[in-house]
C-alpha positions in Angstrom: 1.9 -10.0 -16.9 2.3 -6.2 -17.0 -0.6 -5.6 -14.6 0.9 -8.6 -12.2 3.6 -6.5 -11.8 2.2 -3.0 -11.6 -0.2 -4.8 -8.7 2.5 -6.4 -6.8 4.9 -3.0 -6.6 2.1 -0.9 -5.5 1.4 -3.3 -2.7 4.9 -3.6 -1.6 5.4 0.6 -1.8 2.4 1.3 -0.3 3.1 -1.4 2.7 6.8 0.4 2.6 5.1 3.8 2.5 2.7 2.6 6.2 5.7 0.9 7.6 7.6 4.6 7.4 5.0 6.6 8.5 4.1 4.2 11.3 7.3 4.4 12.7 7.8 8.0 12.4 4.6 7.8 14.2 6.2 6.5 17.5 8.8 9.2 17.4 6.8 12.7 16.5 3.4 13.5 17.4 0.8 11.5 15.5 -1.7 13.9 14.3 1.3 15.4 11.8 1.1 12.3 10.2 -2.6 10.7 10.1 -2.9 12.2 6.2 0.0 10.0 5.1 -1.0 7.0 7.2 -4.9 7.5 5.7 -3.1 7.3 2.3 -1.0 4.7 2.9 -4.0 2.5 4.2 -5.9 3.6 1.3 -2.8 2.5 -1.3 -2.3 -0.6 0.8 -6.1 -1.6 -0.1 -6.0 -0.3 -3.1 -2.9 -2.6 -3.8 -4.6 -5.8 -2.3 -7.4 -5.4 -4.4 -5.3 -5.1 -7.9 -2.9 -7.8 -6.9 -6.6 -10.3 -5.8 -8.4 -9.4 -9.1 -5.0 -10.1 -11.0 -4.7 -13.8 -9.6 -8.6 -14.2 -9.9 -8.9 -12.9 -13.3 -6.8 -15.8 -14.4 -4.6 -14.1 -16.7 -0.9 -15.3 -17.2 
């Protein structure tokens, strides 16, 4: 259960975290940001992943 929910915050921050950063994008100059946009996409995965082996692991 504890891993369920770890999985499903860290997908919702790190889609948080890429919104942000993608809208600051439209308003500064985009090379400032491409470090927190690669580690947004990179959390974003990462989050996917935890929350998919969660739900096919089974466990409840």
């Amino acid at each position: 259960m504890r891993l369920g929910v770890f999985s499903a915050l860290l997908f919702v921050m790190a889609a948080v975290f890429l919104l942000m950063f993608m809208a600051q994008g439209m308003q500064i100059e985009n090379r400032t940001s491409i470090p927190a946009l690669v580690f947004s996409i990179i959390s974003l995965i990462a989050g996917i992943l935890t929350l998919f082996s969660y739900i096919l692991s089974g466990r409840k």
